[in-house]
N, C-alpha and C positions, 0 to 999 in steps of 0.2 A: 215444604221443600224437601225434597230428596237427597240428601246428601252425596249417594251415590253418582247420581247424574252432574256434579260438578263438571269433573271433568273433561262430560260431554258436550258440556254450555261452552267449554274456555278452551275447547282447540284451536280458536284464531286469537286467543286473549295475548295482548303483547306482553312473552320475555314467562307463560306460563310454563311453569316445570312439576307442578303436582301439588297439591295440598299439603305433602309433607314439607313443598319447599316452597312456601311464600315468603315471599319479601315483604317488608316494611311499607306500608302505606299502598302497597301495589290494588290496582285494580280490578277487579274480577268480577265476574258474571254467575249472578246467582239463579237463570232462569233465560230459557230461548231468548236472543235476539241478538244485534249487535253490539261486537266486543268493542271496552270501552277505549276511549284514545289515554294513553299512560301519562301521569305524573309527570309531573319537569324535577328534575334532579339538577340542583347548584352546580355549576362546573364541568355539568358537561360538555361536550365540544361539538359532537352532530350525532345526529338521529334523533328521533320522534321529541326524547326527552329534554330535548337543550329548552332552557327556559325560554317562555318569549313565543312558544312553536301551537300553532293552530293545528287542527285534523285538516286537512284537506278536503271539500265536497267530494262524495261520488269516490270513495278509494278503499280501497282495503288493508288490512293491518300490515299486506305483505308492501305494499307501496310506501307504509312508512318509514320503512326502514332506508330508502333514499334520500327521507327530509333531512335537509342542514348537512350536504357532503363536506366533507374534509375540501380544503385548500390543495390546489394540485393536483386531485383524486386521489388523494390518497385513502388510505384503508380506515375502517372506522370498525371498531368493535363494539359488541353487545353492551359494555358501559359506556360506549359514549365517548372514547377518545381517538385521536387520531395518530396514525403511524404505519411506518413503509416497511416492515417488517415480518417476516411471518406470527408472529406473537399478537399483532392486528389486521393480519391479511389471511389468515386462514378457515374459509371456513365449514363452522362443525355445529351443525344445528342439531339439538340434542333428541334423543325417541321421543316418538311423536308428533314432531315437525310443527310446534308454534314458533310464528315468527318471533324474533328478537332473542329464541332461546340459541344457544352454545354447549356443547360437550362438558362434561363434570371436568374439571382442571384444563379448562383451553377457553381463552376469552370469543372467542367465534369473530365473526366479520358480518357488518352489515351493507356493507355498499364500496365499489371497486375494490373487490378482494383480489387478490392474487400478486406473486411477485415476480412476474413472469415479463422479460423486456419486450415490449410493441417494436417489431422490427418493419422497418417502411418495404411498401414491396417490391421496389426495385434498387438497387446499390447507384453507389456513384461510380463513375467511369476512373476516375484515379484519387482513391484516399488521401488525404491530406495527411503530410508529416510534418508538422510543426514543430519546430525548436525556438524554446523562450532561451535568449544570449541575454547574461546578465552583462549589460552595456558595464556595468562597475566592478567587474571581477578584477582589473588590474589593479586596484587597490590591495590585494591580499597578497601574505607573503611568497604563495607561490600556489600551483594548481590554478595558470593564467591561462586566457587563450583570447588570440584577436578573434576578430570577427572573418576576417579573412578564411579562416578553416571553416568557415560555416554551408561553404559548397565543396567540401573534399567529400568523395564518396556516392556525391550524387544521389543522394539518402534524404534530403529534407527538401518538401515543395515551397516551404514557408519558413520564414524564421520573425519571428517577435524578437523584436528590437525593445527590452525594458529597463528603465522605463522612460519615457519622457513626461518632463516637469511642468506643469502649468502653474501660472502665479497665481497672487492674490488677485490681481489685474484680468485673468483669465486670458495669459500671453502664454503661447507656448514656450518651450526654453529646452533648449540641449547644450548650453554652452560648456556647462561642468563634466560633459563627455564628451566633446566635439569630436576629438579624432576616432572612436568607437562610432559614433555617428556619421564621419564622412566615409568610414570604411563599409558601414552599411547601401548608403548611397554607390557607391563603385562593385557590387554584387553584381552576378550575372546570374539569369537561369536560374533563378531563386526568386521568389515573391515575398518583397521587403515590406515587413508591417509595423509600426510606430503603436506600440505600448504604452495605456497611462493606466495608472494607479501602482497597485501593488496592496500586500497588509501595511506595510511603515504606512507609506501614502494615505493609505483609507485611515488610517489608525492614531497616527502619532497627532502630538500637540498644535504644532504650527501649520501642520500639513491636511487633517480629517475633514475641517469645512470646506474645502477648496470643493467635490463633488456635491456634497450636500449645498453648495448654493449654489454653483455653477447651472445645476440643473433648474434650478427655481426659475418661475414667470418673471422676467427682467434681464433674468441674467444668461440665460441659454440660447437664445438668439446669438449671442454676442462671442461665447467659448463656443459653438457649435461654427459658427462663421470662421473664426481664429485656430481652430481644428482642420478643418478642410481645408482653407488656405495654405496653411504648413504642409498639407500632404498633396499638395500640387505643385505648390514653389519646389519641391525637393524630390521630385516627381515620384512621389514613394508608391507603393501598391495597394497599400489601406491602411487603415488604424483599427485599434483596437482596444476596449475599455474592461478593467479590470480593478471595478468599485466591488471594497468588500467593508461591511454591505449596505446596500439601501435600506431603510426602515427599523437597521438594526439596534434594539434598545440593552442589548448588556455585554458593550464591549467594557471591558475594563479601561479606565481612564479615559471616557469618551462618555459626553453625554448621550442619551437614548435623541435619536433620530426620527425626523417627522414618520409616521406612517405612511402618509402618502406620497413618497420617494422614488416607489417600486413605478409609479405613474408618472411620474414626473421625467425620472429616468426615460420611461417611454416616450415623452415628447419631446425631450432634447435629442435620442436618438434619431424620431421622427426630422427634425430638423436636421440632422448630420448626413443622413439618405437622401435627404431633398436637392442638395447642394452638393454633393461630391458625385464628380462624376462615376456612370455605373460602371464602368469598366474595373473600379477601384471599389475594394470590398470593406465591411463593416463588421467587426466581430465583438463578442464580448463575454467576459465567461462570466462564470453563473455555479453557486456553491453547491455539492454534492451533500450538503444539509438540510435534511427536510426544516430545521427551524432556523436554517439563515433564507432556504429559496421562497420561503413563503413571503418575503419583503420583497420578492420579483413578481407574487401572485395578484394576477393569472400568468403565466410566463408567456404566453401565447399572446400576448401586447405587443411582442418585439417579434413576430417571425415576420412580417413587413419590412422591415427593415434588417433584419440580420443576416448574415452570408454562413454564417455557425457561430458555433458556439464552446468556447473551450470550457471543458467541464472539469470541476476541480476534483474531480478521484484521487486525491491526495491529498497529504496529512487530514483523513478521517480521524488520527489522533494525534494528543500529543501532552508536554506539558502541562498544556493550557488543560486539560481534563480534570486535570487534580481539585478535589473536592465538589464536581458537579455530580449528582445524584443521577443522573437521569442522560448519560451521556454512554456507559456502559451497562450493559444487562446485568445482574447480580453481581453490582460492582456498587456499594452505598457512597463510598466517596472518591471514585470514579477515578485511581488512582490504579488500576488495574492492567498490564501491560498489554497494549495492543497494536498491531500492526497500524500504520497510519495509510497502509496500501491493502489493507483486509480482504482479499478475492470478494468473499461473499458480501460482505458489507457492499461494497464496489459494485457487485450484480445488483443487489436490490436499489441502489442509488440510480441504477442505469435503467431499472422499471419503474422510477418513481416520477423522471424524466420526461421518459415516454410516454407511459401513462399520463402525463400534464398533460401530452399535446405536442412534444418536440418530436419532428422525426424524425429515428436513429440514423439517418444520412447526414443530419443536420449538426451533430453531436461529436465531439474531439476529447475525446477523456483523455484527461492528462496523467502521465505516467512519472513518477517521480526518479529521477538520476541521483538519487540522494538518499539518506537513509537517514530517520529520526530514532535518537538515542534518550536512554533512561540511565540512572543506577537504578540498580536493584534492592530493596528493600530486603531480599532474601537472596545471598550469593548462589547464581546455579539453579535456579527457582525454576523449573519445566511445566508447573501444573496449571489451569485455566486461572487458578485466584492469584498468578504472582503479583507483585506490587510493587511501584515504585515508589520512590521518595519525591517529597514535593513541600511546599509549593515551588520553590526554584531547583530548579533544573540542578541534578547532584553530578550529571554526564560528564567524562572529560570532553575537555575543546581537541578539534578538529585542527592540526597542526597548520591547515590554509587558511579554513573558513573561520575559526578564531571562537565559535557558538558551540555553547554549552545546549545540546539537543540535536543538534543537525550535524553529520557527518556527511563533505560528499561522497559519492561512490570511488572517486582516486583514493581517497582515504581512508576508504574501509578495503579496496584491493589492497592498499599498504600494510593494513591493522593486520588481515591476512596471509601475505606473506612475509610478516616481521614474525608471526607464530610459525611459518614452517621454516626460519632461521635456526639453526642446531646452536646460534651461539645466544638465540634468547628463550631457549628449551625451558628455562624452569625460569624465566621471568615475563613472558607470556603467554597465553594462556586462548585456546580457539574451540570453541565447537556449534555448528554449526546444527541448524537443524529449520523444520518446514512448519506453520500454524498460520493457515491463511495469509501468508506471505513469508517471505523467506527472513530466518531470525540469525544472528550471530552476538554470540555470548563472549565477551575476551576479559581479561582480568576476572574473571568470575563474579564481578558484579556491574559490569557495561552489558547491556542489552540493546544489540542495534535491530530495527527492523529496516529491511532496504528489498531491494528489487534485483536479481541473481541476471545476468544478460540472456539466457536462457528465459530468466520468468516474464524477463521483459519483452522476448520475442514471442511467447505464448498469449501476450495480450493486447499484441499489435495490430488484431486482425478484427479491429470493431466496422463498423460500415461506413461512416464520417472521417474515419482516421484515426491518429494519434496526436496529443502534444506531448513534448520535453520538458520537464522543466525542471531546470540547471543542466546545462551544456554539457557536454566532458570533457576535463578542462587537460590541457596538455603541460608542461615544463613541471613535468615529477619526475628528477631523474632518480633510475637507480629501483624504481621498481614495476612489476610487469605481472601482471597476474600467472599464476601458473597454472594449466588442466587439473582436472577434480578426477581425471582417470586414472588407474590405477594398474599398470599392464602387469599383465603376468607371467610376461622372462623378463631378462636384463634385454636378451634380445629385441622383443617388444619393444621396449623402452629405447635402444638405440634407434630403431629404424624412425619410430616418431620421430625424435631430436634431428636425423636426416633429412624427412621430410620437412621440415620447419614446425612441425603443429606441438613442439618442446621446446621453447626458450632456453638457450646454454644456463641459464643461472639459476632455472627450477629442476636442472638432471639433477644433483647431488639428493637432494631432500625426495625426488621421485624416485631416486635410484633405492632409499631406503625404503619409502615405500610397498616398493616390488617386491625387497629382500625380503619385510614384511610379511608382505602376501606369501610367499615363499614359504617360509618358515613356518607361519601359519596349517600352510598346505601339508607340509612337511610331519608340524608336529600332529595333526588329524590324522594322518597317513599312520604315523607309531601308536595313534590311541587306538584305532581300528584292528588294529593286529594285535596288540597287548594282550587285551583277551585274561586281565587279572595274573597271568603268569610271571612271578617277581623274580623266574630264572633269563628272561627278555633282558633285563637292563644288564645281563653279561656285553651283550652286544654294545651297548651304549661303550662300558669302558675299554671294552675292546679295540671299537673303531678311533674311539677320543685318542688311545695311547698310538695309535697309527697315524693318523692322519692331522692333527694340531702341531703344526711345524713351529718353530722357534719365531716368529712373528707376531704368533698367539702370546708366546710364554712373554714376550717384549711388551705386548700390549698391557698386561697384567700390571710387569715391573713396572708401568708408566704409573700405575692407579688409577687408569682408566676409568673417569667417570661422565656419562652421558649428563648426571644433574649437580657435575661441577665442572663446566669448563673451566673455569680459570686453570685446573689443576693441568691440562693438556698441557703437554709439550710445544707446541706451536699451535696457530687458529686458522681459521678460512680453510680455502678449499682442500687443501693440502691435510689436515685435521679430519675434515669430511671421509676425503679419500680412503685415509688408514680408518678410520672407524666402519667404514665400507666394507674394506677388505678385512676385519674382522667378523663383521657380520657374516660376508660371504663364505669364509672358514666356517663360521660354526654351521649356516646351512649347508653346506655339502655334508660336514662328517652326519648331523641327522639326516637327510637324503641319505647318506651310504648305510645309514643302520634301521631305515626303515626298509631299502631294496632288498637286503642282507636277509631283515626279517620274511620278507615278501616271498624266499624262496622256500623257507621251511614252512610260514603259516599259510600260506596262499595269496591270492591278490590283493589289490589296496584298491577302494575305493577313493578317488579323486573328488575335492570338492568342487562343486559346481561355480561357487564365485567367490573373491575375498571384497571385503570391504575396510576402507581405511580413513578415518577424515585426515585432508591432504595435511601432509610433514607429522602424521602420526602414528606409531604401529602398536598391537598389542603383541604381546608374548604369550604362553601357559605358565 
């Protein structure tokens, strides 16, 4: 045998990368013919090698790398494991080109690679806007709203009514929301959908078996009959099912779930199609988690019967992460802070879909009106390894919603404009910033991720539509979000407030803003011209002794301090005003000592923009 000729025998050998790089037990070809079918390795998940797995007649090495696909289609890598990600969707078959091989530090892909959304090829004629109305928000102490504002605006085709209760008995029930419920019924020009489940629903004690046997042979005839009946007695527009989840085995405090659930489900649906009249629709959502949808697998069971499908693109994180291994990428105890609305994460959830077999027409990704919060394990923490604290949630409560983790979106406009109040300046604390969804840091160790009305207009435009979920709830009085713009005169700044597009009660704090920016401009203006000359600051005290009228010198006598109010003479607007007009003194007299200078060193370069996060300025 020729040693040199190896290499030549093994260019079809599967997962061959060179005699320097064999593996452990691997198989190889020591001499012309064909290459042999590879080893089964424990624990793998698909390709050639999952234990159990025959060659194929009549195939070649490149065909086995299709044997034993992923659940879903999803991606499978050169070891064998399955996932929607690029880390097992890309792939990089290493020099040389045998099959099963991968690039030196990249797991390669064997079968439905890529993360790219299967878009269906014609759109629907008008998007679906669905809003889920939490039927039970008037229990909280406030951030209420009926049902009745659920057609203002003319903005939602659909609204999900959740949720409605089904018994042990497999009876429908709304009595614990009746007047939520008759408000729904007296809708117009809105398509009214009656909601069951929920996470409590699917999850809690008294309440998890209700799906898991309803659906079962015996009993689903009987909850599928008592379903549809209800939604023609009430002459509603469909129902909707929202079991999380079928076949699920590691809910906490929940025994694991038959595996054959995800089918079972399918034939109680099958039954709910049969008998509801078609003019009235069937929906059901379905988790943006490759390891909760595979207890839906094949998903493609239920496009017979379904009208869409609301898809859960939200909370990808949360709490519940803390301590899972394998929930975050180079995150070991999974405690790592991350959007639970992650852009990217959210595209490959939405190829992972499609690629099942869903057609993007068919699909409503759900948009979250709420924002999931942490403490921070490091106050102010910006870098990818920040960490929260866990197991129980360290977040403060939401002064509505009452949960440690969930803020709604009224309560993070509040958290927002209580930081651009000058009288909670140095007791709290805002900054704001972008990492695959919009992030807001307050107290310095609160980390909210939530969804910016802006971010949430940029993701409105999927081809199935959108859903809502958590309403926008009304009776917050007293606060109003304010523009993130930042004009650059006072002028500016009045003609908006003219216009309407400035709320009376965000001028004062916008007005500093601008002054801000101003002075900013201002003082750029004096360092362009300096030019190292320490004969320049004659001008500074020149113009200061001229132009600082007895206002200034008053402001002084008070002890003026922007991070002591208490020490102010009077508070509110009135406070605001003189501290305005202090500002405003001091930017004129540097405008008048940078003009000054302008004549003897030459022109001044203008900056092109300032930047401010809102109710905050810098100085030099």
């Amino acid at each position: 045998m020729d040693p040199l000729k190896i290499p030549d025998y093994n260019h079809l050998t599967w997962a061959w990368l060179g005699c320097d790089n064999l593996q452990e037990g691997a198989k190889i070809c020591l001499s012309k013919g064909n290459p042999p079918f590879p080893s089964p390795v424990e624990g793998v998940d698909c390709g050639p090698q999952k234990p159990g797995t025959k060659k194929p007649e009549k195939s070649s090495p490149w065909d086995w790398a299709k044997l034993n696909q992923c659940p879903l289609n999803a991606c499978c890598n050169k070891w064998g494991f399955c996932g929607i990600t690029p880390e097992f969707c890309t792939n990089t078959t290493a020099p040389g080109g045998a099959p099963g091989t991968a690039k030196n530090g990249t797991n390669g892909c064997l079968s439905n690679c890529g993360t790219k959304v299967k878009q269906a090829s014609s759109p629907i004629n008008t998007p679906r806007r669905i809003g889920y109305f939490e039927a039970w928000n008037l229990v909280r102490p406030c951030a209420n709203m009926d049902i009745s504002k659920m057609t203002d605006g003319d903005y939602y085709t659909h609204v999900h009514w959740s949720f409605g209760n089904i018994t042990n008995n497999w009876e429908v029930d709304v009595s614990g929301l009746q007047e939520q419920f008759d408000g729904l019924k007296k809708l117009e020009d809105i398509k009214r959908i009656l909601s069951f489940g929920g996470w409590g629903f699917s999850t809690e004690p008294y309440t998890h078996h209700i799906f898991r046997q309803g659906i079962q042979n015996g009993n689903r005839q009987i909850l599928a009959t008592n379903v549809v009946d209800f939604i023609i007695k009430h002459d509603l527009d469909g129902v909707d099912f929202d079991w999380e989840y079928p076949g699920a085995q590691d809910i906490p405090g929940v025994p694991p779930d038959r595996l054959d659930s995800g089918k079972n489900y399918a034939e109680f649906l099958k039954l709910v199609r049969n008998q509801l009249p078609k003019d009235k629709s069937i929906s059901m959502a379905l988790p943006a988690s490759y390891w909760y949808l595979k207890g839906f697998h094949p998903v493609t069971q239920y496009e017979d019967y379904i009208d869409y499908y609301v898809y859960m693109t939200y909370d990808l994180h949360g709490q519940w992460d803390y301590g899972n291994t394998f929930v975050n990428e180079g995150c070991p105890n999974g405690n790592c802070l991350r959007s639970h609305v992650n852009k990217t994460e959210t595209e490959y959830t939405l190829a992972m879909i499609t690629k099942a077999g869903i057609p993007s027409t068919k699909i409503v990704p759900g948009l979250a009106l709420y924002g999931r919060s942490f403490k921070m394990t490091s106050p102010n923490c910006k870098e990818p390894g920040c960490t929260f604290i866990g197991e129980e949630s360290g977040a403060t409560k939401g002064a509505c919603t009452e949960t440690a983790g969930y803020l709604s979106n009224i309560e993070i406009f509040g958290l927002i404009n209580e930081g651009n109040s000058l009288e909670n300046y140095d007791n709290v604390t805002i900054e704001e910033y972008e990492d695959e969804g919009d992030i807001l840091i307050y107290n310095k160790d609160q980390w909210v991720a939530w969804l910016k009305p802006e971010s949430y207009d940029a993701r409105k435009d999927c081809k199935g539509g959108t859903g809502d979920l958590e309403e926008p709830e009304e009776d917050w009085p007293g606060y109003e979000l304010c523009p993130e713009t930042v004009y650059e005169s006072l002028d500016d700044l009045q003609s908006a407030q003219k216009a309407g597009d400035v709320p009376d009660s965000c001028v004062p704090h916008m007005t500093l803003d601008t002054i801000g920016w101003l002075m900013d401009a201002a003082y750029n203006d004096y360092e362009d011209v300096n030019n190292g000359y320490d004969e320049v600051f004659d001008y500074y005290v020149d113009y200061i002794e001229k132009v600082v009228p007895a206002v200034l010198t008053n402001a002084f006598m008070w002890n003026l301090s922007i991070s002591e109010p208490e020490t102010w003479p009077e508070q509110g607007y009135g406070m605001e005003c003189k501290l305005t007009l202090f500002l405003i003194l001091f930017y004129i007299s540097v405008t008048l000592i940078a003009t000054s200078m302008t004549k003897t060193t030459g022109s001044l370069a203008h900056p092109k923009s300032g930047t401010s996060t809102a109710g905050r300025w810098t100085t030099a």
